[in-house]
One Martini backbone bead per residue (centre of mass of N, CA, C, O) as a GRO file, in nm:
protein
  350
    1UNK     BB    1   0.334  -2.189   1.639
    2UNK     BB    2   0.435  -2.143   1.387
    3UNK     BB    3   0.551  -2.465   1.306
    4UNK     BB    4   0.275  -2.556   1.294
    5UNK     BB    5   0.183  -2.432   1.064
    6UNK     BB    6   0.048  -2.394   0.764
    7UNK     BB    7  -0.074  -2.433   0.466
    8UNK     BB    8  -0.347  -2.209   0.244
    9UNK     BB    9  -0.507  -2.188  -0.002
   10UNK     BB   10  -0.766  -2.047  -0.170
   11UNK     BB   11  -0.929  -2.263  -0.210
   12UNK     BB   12  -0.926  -2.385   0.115
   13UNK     BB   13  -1.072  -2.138   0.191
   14UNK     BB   14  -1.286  -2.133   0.047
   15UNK     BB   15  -1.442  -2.414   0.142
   16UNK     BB   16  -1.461  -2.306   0.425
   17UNK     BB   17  -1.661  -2.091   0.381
   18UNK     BB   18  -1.917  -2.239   0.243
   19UNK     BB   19  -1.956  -2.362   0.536
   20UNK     BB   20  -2.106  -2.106   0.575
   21UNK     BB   21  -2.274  -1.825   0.685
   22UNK     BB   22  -2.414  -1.603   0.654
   23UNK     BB   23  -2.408  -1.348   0.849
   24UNK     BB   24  -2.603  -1.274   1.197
   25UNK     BB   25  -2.766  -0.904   1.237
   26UNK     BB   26  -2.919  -0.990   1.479
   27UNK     BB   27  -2.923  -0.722   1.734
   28UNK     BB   28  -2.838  -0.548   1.522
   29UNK     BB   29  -2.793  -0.230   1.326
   30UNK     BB   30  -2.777  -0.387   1.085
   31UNK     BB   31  -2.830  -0.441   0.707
   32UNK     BB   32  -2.766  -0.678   0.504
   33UNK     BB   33  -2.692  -0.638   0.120
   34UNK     BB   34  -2.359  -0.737   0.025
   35UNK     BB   35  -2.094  -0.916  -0.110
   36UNK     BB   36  -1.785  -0.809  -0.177
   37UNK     BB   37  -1.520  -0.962   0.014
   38UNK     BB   38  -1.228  -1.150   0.043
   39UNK     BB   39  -0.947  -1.257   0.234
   40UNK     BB   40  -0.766  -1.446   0.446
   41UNK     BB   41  -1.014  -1.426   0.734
   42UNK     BB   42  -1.241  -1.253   0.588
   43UNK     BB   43  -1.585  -1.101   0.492
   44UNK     BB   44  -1.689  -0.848   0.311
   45UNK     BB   45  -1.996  -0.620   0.376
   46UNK     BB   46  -2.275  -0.503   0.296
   47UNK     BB   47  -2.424  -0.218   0.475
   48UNK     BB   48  -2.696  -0.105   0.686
   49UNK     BB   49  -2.709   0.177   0.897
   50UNK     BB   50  -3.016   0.240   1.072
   51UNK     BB   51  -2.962   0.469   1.262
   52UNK     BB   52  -2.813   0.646   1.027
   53UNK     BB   53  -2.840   0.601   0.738
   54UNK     BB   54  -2.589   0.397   0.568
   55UNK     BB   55  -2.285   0.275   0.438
   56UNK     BB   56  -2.117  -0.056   0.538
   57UNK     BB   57  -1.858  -0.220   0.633
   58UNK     BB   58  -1.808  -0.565   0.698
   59UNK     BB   59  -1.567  -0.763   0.863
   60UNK     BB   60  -1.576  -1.077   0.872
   61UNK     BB   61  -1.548  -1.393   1.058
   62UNK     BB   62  -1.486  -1.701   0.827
   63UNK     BB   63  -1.337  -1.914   1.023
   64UNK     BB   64  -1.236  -2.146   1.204
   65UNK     BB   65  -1.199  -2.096   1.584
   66UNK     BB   66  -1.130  -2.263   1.825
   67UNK     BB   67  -0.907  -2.077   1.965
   68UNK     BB   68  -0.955  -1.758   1.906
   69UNK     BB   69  -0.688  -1.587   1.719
   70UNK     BB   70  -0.887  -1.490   1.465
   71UNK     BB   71  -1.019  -1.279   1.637
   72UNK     BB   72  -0.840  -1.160   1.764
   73UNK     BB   73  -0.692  -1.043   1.463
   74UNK     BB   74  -0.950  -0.878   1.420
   75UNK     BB   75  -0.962  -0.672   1.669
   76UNK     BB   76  -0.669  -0.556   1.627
   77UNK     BB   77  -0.713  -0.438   1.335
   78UNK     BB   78  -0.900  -0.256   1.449
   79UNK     BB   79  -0.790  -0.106   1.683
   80UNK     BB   80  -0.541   0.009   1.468
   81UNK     BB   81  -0.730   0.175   1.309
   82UNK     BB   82  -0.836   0.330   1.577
   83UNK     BB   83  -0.582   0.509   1.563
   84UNK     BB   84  -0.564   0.614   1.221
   85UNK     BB   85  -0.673   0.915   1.178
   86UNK     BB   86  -0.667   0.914   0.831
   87UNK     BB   87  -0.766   0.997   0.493
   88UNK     BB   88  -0.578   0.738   0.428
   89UNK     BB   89  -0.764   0.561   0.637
   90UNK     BB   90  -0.989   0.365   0.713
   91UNK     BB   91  -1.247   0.384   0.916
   92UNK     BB   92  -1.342   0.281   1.249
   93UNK     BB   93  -1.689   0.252   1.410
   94UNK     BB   94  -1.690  -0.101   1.487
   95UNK     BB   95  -1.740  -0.365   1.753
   96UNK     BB   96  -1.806  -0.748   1.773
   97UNK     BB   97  -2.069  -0.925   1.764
   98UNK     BB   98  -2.287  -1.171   1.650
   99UNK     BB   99  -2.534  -1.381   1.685
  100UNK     BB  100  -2.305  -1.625   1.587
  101UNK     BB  101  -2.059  -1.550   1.692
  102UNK     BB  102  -1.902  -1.331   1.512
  103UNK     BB  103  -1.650  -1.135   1.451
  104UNK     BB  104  -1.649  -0.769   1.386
  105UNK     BB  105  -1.603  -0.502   1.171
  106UNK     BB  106  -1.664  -0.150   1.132
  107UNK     BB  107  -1.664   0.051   0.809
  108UNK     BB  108  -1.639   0.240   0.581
  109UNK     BB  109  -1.739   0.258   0.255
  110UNK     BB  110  -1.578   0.190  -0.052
  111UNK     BB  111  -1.553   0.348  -0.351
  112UNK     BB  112  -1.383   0.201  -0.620
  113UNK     BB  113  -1.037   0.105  -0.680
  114UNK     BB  114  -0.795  -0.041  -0.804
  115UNK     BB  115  -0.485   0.052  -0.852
  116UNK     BB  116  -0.398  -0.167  -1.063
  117UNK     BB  117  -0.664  -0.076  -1.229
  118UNK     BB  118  -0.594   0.272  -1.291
  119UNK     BB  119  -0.280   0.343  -1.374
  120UNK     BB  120  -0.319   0.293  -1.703
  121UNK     BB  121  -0.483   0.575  -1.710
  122UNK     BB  122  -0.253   0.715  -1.610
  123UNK     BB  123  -0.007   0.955  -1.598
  124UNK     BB  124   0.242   0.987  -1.456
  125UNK     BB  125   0.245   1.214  -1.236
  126UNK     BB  126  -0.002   1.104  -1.114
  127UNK     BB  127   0.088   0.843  -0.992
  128UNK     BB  128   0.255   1.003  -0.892
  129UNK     BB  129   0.076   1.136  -0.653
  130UNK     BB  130  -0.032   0.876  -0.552
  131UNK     BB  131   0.186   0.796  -0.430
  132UNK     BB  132   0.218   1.049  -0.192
  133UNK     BB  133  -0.072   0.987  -0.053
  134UNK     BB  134   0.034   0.683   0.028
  135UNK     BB  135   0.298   0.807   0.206
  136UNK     BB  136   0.119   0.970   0.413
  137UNK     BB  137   0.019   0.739   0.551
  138UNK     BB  138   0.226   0.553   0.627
  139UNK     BB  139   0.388   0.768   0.793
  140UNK     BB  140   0.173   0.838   0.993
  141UNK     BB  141   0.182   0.544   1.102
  142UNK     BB  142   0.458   0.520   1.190
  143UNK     BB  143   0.427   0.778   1.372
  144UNK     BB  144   0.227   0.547   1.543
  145UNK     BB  145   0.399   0.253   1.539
  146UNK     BB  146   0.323   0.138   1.265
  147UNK     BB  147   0.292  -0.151   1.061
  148UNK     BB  148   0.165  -0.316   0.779
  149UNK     BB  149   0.365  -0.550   0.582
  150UNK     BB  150   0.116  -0.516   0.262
  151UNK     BB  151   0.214  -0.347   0.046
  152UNK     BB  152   0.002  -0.253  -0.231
  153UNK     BB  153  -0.209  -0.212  -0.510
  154UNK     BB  154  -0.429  -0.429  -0.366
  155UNK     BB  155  -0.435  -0.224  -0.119
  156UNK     BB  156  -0.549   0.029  -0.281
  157UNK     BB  157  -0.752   0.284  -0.308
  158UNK     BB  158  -0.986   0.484  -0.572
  159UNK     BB  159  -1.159   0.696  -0.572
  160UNK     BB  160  -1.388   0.864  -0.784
  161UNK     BB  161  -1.236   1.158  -0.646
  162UNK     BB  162  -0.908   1.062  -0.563
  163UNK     BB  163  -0.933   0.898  -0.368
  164UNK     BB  164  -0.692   0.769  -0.094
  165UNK     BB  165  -0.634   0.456   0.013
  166UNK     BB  166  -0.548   0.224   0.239
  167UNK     BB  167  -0.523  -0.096   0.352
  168UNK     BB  168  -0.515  -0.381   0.489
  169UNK     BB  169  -0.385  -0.414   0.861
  170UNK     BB  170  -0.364  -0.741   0.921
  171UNK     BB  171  -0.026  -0.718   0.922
  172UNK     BB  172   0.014  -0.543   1.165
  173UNK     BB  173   0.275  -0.364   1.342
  174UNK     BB  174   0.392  -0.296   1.665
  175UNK     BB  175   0.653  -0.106   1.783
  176UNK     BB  176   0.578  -0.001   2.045
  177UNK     BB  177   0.564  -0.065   2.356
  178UNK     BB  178   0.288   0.099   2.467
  179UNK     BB  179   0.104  -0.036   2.218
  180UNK     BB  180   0.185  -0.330   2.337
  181UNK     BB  181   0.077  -0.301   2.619
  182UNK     BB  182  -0.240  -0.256   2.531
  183UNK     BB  183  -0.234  -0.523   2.392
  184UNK     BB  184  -0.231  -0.674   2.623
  185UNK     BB  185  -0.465  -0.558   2.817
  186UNK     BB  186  -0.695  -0.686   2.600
  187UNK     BB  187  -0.565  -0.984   2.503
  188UNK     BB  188  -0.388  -0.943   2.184
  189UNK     BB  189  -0.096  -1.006   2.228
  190UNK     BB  190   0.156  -1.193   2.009
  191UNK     BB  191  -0.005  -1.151   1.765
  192UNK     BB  192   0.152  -1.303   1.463
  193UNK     BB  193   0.113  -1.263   1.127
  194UNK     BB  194   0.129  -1.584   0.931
  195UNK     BB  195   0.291  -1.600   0.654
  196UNK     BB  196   0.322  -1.728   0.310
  197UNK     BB  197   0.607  -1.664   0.053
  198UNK     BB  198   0.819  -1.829  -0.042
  199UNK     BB  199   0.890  -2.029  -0.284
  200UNK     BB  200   0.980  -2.283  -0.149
  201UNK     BB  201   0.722  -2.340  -0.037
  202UNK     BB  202   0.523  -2.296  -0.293
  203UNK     BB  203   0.665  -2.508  -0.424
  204UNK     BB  204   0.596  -2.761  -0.182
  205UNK     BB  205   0.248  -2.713  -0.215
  206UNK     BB  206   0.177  -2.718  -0.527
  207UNK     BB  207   0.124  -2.398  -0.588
  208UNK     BB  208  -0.026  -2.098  -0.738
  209UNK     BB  209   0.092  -1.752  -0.752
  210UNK     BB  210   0.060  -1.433  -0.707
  211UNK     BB  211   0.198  -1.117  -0.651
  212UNK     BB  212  -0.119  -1.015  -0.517
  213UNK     BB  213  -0.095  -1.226  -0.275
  214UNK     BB  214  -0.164  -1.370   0.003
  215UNK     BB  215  -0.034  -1.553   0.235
  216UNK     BB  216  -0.005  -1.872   0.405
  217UNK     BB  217   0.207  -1.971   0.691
  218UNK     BB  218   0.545  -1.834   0.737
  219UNK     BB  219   0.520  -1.538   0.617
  220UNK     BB  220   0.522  -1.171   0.606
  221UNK     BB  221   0.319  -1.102   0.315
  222UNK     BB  222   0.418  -1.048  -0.076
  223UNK     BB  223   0.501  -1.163  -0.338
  224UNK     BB  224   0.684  -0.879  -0.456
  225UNK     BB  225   0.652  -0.690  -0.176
  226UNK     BB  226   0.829  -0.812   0.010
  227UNK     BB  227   1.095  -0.802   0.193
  228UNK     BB  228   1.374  -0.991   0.258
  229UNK     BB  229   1.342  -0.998   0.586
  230UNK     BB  230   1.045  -1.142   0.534
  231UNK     BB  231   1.112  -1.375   0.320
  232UNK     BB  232   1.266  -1.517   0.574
  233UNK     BB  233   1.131  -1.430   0.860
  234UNK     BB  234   1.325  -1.196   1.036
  235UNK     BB  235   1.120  -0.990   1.257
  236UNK     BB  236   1.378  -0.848   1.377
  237UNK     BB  237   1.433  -0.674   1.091
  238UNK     BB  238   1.124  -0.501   1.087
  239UNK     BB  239   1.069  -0.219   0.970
  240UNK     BB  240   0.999   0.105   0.811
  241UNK     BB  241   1.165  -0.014   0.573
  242UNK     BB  242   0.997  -0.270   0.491
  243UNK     BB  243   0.781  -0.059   0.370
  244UNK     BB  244   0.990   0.108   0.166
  245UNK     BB  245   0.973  -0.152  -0.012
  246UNK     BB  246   0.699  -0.153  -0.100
  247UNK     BB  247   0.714   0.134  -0.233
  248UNK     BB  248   0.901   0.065  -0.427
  249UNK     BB  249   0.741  -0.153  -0.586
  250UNK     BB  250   0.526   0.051  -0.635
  251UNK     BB  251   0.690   0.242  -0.790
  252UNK     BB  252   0.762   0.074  -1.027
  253UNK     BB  253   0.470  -0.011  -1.130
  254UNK     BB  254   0.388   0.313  -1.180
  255UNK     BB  255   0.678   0.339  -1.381
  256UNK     BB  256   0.520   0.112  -1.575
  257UNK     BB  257   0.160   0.147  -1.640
  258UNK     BB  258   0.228   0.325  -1.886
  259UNK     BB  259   0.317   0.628  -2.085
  260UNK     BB  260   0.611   0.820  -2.088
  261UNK     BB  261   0.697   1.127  -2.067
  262UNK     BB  262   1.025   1.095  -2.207
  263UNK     BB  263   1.344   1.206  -2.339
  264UNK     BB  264   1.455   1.016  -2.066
  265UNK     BB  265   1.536   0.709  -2.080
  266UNK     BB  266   1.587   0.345  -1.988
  267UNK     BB  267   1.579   0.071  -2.104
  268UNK     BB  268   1.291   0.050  -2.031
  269UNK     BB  269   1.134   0.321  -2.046
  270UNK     BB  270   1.249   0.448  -1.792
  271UNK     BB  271   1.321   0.675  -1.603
  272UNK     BB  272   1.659   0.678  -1.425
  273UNK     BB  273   1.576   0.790  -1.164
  274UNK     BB  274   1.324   0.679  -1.074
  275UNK     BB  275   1.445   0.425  -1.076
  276UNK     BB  276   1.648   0.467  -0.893
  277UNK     BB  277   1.479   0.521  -0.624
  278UNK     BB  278   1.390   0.255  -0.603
  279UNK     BB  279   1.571   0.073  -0.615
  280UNK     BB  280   1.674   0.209  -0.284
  281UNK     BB  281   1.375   0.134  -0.223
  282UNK     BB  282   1.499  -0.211  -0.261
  283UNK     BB  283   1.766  -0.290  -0.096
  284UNK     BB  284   1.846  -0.566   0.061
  285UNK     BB  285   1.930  -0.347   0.260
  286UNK     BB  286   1.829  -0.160   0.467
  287UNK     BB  287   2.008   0.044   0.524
  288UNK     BB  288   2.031   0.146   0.193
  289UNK     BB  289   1.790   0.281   0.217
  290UNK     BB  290   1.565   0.480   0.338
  291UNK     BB  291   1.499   0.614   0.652
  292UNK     BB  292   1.209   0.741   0.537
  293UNK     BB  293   0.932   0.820   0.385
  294UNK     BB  294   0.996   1.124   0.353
  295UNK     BB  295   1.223   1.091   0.182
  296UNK     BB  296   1.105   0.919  -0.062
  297UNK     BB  297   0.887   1.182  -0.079
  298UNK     BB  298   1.109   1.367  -0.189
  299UNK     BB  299   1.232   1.247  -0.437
  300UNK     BB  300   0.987   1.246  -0.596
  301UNK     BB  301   0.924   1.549  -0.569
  302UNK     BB  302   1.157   1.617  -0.746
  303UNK     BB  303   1.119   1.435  -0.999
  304UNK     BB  304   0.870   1.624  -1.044
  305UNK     BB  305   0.986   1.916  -1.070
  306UNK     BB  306   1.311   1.908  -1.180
  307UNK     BB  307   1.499   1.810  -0.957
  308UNK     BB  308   1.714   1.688  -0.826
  309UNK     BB  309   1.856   1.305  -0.719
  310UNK     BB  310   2.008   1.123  -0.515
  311UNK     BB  311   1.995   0.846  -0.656
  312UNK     BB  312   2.147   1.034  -0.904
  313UNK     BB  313   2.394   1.112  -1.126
  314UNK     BB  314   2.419   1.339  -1.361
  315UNK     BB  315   2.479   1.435  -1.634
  316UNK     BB  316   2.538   1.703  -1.840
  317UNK     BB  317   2.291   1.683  -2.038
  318UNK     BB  318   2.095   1.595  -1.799
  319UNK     BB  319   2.102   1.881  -1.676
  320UNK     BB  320   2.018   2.053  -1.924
  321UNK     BB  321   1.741   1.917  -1.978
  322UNK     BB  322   1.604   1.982  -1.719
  323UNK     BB  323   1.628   2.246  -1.691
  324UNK     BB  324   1.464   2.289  -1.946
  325UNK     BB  325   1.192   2.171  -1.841
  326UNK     BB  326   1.181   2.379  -1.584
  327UNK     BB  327   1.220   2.640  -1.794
  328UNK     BB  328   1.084   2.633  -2.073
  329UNK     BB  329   0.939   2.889  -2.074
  330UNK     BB  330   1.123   3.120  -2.016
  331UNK     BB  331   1.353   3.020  -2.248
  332UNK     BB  332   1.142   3.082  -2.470
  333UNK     BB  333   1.094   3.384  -2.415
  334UNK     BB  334   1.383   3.472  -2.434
  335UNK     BB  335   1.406   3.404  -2.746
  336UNK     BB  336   1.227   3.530  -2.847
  337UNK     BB  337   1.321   3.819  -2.762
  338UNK     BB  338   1.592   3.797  -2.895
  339UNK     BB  339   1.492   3.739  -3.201
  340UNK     BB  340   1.327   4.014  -3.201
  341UNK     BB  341   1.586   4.183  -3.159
  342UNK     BB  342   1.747   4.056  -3.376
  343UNK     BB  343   1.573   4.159  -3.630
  344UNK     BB  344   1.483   4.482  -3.530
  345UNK     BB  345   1.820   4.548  -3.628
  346UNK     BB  346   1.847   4.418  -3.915
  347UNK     BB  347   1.589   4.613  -4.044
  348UNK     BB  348   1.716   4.908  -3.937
  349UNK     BB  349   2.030   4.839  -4.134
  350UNK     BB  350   1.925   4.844  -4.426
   0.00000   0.00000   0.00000
């Protein structure tokens, strides 16, 4: 299956959408709203739940589907976020049909923007803080055994108070057994969500794409953010680790997106440290990166606190620079206190 697909660009998507008619909500207790966004395979579309009287999102399959392999994919997607029931993830409310015969699913409405959209508006702590609670989601998928395989920051949504969302579970894999075993009773299971994303396919395709875009055709993830054994190809060497290099990379572009108040900066003009951090969680060896999301947010959050990090050996006065900064209050009082002792006995003796 994976041999017979094609590249398709975002153009040659867009054409195909075109040729679609807005979906008919008739039958169903949904009213259309507006059209919010388009994906890979769907079209979000903001709706009112009338029965509810609430505003919901509805991502609609959007593209012709003789074989019905991307209706399954579509239904999978929800299955799994329907299993995900955590804060920082999207819940699935409903899947169907529509009138017209287009399978859907509706989820909660989300307003705010893409991380990378606020991210440069934010100081760095704030940044390592929104990075953490993107960590919190990601970890508890894994811990339910679904893998991601395409975060980036235009999956990140930042609501306006602060919520932190993963979206796009489109390219979720199911690592259990047990999982796959419920994926199989449904009649969706083996269904490998193929892009392409190597340089040699997209040039090879005639096409430019930037690395915040998903791709169509033969690699699963996204060009920048996809792990080496992504853009290889290698699906069997694809685990929790691959996901932490795309946080890796998240982690990068976050340590990247705004003015640093720091220091000690390494020749980017970025913490050595927090550096080193990605560094770990991009190195081309699954092996060699973190081995666990929760690793590499302690890491961060170690060097939020300005404790050690293991990725990073610091010498003696990057040591003591640390050090003042984690108890720079203290050491300014006992300074004062000594200064003013010390003033107050030469007053005294004069």
């Amino acid at each position: 299956m994976r041999g017979a697909m094609r590249f398709l660009s975002d153009q040659a998507l867009e054409r195909l959408r075109g040729g679609l008619k807005e979906p008919d909500l008739g039958g169903t207790h949904y009213r259309l709203l507006e059209r919010v966004a388009s994906g890979g395979m769907g079209v979000v579309y903001a709706a009112e739940d009338v029965r509810l009287g609430r505003r919901v999102a509805l991502k609609v399959l959007d593209l012709p589907d003789a074989s019905g392999e991307l209706e399954q994919r579509l239904v999978r997607e929800a299955r799994v976020l329907a299993r995900l029931e955590h804060p920082g993830i999207v819940p699935v409310h409903d899947v169907g049909k529509l009138g017209d015969g287009r399978v859907f699913y509706a989820m909660k409405f989300v307003e705010g923007k893409q991380l990378d959209h606020t991210a440069g508006m934010k100081s760095l702590p704030e940044r390592l803080r929104l990075f953490l609670r993107i960590c919190d989601a990601v970890a508890f998928a894994h811990d339910r055994g679904v893998l991601h395989r395409d975060l980036k920051p235009a999956n990140i949504m930042i609501g306006p108070f602060g919520e932190v969302l993963v979206m796009d579970w489109g390219l979720a894999k199911i690592l259990r057994e047990g999982e796959r075993t419920r994926e199989q009773e449904a009649g969706i299971a083996g269904t490998e969500v193929v892009t392409a994303g190597s340089t040699s396919e997209l040039a090879l395709a005639g096409q430019s794409r930037s690395a915040g875009q998903t791709a169509h055709g033969a690699v699963v993830g996204t060009p920048g953010y996809m792990s080496p054994e992504q853009a290889r190809g290698d699906l069997e060497r694809v685990d929790a680790r691959s996901d932490i290099y795309s946080l890796g990379a998240i982690l990068e572009s976050l340590g990247r997106a705004g003015p640093v108040q720091s220091t000690h900066k390494g020749k980017d003009d970025v913490p050595k440290a927090l550096a080193a951090i990605w560094a770990k969680a991009m190195r081309a060896e699954p092996e060699q990166r973190y081995s666990s999301v929760p690793e590499l947010a302690s890491e961060v959050s170690s060097y939020l606190d300005r404790l050690p990090v293991g990725a990073y050996r610091e010498n003696v006065l990057e040591r003591a620079e640390r050090l003042f900064q984690r108890y720079r209050v203290a050491i300014l009082l006992i300074a004062a206190y000594l200064f003013m002792r010390i003033l107050l006995v030469v007053v005294l003796h004069r």
